[in-house]
SELORO-680864 format. One record per residue (C-alpha): residue number from 1; y, z, x. Coordinates in nm, 2 decimals, padded with zeros to 4 digits. Example, Ala and Ser with C-alpha at 12.3 -4.5 7.8 and 13.67 -1.06 7.14 Angstrom:
# residues 2
1 / -00.45 / 00.78 / 01.23
2 / -00.11 / 00.71 / 01.37
//
This chain:
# residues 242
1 / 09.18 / 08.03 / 07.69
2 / 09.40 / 08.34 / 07.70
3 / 09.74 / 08.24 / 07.98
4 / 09.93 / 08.48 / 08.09
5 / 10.22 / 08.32 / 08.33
6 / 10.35 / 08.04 / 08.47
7 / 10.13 / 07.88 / 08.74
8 / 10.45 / 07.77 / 08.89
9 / 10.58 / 08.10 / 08.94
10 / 10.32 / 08.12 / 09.21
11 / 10.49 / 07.99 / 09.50
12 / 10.49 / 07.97 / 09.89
13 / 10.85 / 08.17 / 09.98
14 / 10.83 / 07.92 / 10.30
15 / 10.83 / 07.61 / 10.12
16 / 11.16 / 07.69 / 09.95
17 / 11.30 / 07.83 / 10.21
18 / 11.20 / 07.46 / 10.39
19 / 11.36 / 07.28 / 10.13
20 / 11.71 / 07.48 / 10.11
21 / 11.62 / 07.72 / 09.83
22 / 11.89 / 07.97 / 09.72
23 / 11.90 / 08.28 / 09.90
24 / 12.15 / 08.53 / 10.04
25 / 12.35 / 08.61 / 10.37
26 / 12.16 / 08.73 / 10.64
27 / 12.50 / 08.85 / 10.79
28 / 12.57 / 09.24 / 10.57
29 / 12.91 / 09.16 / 10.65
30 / 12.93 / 08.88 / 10.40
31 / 12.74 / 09.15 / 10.14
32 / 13.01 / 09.42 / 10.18
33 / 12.82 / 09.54 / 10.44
34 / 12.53 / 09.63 / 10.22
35 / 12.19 / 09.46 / 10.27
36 / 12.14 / 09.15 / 10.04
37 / 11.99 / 09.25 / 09.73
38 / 12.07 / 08.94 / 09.48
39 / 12.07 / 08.55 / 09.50
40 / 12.35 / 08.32 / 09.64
41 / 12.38 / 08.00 / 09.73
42 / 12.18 / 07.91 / 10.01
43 / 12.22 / 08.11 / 10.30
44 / 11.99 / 08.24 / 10.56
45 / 11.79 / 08.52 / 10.33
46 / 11.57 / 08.41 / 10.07
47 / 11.50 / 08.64 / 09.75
48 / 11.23 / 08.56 / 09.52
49 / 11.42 / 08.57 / 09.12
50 / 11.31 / 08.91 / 08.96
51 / 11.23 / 09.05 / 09.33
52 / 11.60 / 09.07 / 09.44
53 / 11.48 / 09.41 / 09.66
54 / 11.22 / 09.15 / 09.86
55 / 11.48 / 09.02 / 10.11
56 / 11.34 / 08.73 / 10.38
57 / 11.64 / 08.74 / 10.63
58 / 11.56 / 08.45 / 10.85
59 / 11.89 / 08.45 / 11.07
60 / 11.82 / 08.84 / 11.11
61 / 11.53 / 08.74 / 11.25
62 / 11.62 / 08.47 / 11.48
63 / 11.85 / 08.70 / 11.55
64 / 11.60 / 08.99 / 11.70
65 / 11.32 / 08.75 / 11.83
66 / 11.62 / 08.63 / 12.07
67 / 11.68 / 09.01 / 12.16
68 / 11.34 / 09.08 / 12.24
69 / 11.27 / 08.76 / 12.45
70 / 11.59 / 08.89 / 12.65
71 / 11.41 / 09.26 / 12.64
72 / 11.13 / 09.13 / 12.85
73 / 11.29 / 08.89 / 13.10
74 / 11.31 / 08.59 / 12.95
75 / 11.55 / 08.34 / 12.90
76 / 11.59 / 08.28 / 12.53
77 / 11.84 / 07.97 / 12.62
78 / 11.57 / 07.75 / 12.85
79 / 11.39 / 07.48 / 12.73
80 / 11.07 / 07.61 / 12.60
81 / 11.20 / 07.90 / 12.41
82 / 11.53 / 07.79 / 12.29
83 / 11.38 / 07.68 / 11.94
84 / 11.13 / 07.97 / 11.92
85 / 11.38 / 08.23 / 11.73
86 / 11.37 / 07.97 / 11.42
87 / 11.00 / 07.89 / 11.50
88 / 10.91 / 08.23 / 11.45
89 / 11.17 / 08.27 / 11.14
90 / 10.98 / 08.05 / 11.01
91 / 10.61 / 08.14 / 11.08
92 / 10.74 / 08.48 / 10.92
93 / 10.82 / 08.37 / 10.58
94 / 10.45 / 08.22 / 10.56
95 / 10.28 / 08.48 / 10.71
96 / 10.48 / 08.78 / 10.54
97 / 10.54 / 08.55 / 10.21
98 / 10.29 / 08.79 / 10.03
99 / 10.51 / 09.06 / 10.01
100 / 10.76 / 08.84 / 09.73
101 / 10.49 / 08.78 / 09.56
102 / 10.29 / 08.97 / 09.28
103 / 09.95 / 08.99 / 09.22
104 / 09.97 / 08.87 / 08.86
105 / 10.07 / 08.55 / 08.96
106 / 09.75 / 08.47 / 09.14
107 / 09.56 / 08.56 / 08.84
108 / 09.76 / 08.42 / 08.59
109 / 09.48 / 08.24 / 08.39
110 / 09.18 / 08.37 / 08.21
111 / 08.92 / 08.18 / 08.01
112 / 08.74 / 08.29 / 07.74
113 / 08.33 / 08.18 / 07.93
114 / 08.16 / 08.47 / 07.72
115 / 08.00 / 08.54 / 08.07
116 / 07.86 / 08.89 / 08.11
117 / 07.70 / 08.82 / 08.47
118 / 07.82 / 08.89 / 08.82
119 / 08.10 / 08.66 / 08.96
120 / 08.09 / 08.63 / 09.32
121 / 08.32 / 08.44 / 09.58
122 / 08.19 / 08.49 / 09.97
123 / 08.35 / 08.42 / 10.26
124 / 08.71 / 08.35 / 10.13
125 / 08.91 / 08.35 / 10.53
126 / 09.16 / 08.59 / 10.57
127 / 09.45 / 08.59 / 10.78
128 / 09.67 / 08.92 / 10.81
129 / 09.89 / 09.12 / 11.05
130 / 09.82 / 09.48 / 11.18
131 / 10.14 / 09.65 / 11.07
132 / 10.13 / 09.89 / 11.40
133 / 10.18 / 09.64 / 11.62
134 / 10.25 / 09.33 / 11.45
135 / 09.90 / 09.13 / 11.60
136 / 09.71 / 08.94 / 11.35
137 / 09.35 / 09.02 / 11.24
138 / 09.15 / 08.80 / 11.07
139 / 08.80 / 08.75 / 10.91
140 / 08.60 / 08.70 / 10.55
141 / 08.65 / 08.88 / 10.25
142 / 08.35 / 08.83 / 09.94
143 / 08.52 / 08.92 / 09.67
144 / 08.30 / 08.96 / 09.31
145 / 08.36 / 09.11 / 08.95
146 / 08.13 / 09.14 / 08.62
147 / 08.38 / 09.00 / 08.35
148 / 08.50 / 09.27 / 08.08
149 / 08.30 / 09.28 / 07.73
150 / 08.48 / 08.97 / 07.61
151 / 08.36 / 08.77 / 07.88
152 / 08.68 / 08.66 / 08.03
153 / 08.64 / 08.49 / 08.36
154 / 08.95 / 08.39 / 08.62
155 / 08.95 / 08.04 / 08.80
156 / 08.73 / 08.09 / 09.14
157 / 09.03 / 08.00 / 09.34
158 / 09.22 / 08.27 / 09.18
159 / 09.07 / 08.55 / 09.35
160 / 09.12 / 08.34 / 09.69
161 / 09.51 / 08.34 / 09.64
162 / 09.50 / 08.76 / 09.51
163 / 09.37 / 08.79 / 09.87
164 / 09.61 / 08.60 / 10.00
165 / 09.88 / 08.79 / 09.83
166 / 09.77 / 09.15 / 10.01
167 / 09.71 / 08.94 / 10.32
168 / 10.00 / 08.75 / 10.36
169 / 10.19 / 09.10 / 10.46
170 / 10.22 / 09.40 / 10.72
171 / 09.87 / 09.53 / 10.63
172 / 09.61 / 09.78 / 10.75
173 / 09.25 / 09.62 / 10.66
174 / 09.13 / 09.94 / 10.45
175 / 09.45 / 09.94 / 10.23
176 / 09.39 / 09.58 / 10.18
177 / 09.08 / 09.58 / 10.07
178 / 09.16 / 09.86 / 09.77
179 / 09.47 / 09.66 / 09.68
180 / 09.22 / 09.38 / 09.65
181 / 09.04 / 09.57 / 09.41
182 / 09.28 / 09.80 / 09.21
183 / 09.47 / 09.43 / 09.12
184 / 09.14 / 09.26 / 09.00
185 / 09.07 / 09.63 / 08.82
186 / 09.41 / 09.61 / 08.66
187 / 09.46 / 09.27 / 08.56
188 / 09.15 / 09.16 / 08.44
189 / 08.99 / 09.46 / 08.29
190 / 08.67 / 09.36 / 08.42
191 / 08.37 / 09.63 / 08.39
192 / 08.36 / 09.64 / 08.75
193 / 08.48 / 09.49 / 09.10
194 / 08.32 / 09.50 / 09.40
195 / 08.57 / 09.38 / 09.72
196 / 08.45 / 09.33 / 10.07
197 / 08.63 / 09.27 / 10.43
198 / 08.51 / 09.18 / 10.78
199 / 08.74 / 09.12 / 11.02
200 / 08.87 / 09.14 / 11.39
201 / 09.15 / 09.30 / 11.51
202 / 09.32 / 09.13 / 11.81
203 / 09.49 / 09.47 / 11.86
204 / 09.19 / 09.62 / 11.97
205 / 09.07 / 09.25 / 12.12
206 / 09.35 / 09.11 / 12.34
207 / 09.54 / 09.50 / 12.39
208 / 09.45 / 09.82 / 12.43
209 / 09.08 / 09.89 / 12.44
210 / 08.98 / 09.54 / 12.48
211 / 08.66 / 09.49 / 12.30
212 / 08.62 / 09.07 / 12.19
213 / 08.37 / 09.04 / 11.91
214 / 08.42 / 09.38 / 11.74
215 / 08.40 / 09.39 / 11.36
216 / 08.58 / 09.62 / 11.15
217 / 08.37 / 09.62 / 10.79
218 / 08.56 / 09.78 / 10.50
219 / 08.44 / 09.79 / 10.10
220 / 08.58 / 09.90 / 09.78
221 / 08.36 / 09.92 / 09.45
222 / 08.52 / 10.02 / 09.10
223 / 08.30 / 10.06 / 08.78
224 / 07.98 / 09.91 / 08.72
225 / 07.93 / 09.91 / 09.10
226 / 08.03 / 10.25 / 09.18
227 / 07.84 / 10.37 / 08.86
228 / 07.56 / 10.12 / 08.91
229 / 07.34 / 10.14 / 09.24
230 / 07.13 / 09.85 / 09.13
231 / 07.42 / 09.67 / 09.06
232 / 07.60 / 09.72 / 09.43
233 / 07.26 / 09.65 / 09.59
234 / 07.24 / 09.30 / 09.41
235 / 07.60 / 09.23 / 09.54
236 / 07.55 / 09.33 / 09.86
237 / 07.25 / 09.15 / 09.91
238 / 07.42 / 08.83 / 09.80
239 / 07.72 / 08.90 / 10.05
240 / 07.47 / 08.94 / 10.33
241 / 07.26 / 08.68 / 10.22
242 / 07.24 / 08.36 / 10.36
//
């Protein structure tokens, strides 16, 4: 068995930020008016060690959810809303938590299986957010690989937590899927990768257009099944499959 990091460098932003983990500011004043870049003791920001640039700023952000609640009429101060600022905050570092961390962390075991067969995880949920207007979309992604010629393998869960890592971030669905990919590509050498992503989009479900029940279908294949038709038409008649 081949390890490559710590599992416990793979951790939920929001859960230390829950517990009082170290952070910086939110408030530029108190970082020489430049934005926080490094850690201090616990503030309201929360930097992720050897990702100083990846700044979660939940006071900022309590900050502007109270300004846009007074931007459309409402009265951040009444009963109902009054917590939402930190309720948001706080959804925020969950649901963007992806973008402190890296994609080698999800995949930071291998094991030597000398397995030269398709791997294949199905309908692994996803839960993103449509970086144009900041609604979520969600859906399944079926991610599989054939394992490199040493026939390395990754823990099945694994590739459920790389998808997190892309989806847990301002995202468009087609860039996430290649992301999906190019990681799986990079990290594990594998002789192919084949990534797949149905999903809704409440942006073009509750705004805009309106259509309920549409289905945006994306799908990025690297080595053996680009190269390989055989090889894409056995994994996407297992994705299909029932």
């Amino acid at each position: 068995m081949t390890e490559r990091y710590d599992d416990d460098a793979f951790r939920d932003p929001a859960a230390d930020l829950a517990a009082g983990s170290t952070g910086v500011s939110g408030d530029p004043a108190a970082n020489g008016g430049e934005p926080a870049t490094t850690g201090e003791p616990a503030g309201s920001g929360l930097v992720v060690p050897g990702r100083g640039e990846r700044v979660f700023d939940h006071a900022r952000i309590e900050r502007a959810v109270r300004e846009i609640l007074i931007a459309i009429g409402e009265d951040p101060d009444r009963d109902g809303l009054r917590e939402t600022p930190a309720r948001v905050a706080r959804a925020y570092a969950e649901q963007f938590a992806g973008l402190r961390q890296d994609p080698e962390d999800a995949l930071n075991k291998v094991f030597e299986a000398d397995h030269d067969e398709m791997v294949l995880v199905k309908d692994i949920e996803v839960y993103s957010m449509c970086e144009h207007h900041l609604t979520p979309f969600h859906g399944l992604a079926h991610v599989g690989y054939t394992p490199n010629e040493k026939g390395h393998i990754t823990g099945l869960s694994k590739l459920a937590r790389l998808v997190d890592v892309y989806a847990r971030r301002p995202q468009v669905q087609e860039r996430l899927t290649s992301q999906v990919a190019d990681a799986l590509m990079r990290i594990l050498e594998p002789r192919g990768v084949i990534v797949v992503i149905e999903a809704e989009h409440l942006c073009m479900t509750m705004r805009g257009v309106r259509k309920p029940g549409a289905k945006t279908v994306t799908s990025a294949v690297r080595g053996a099944f680009r190269d390989r038709p055989e090889t894409r038409a056995e994994a996407m008649g297992l994705i299909l499959g029932s």
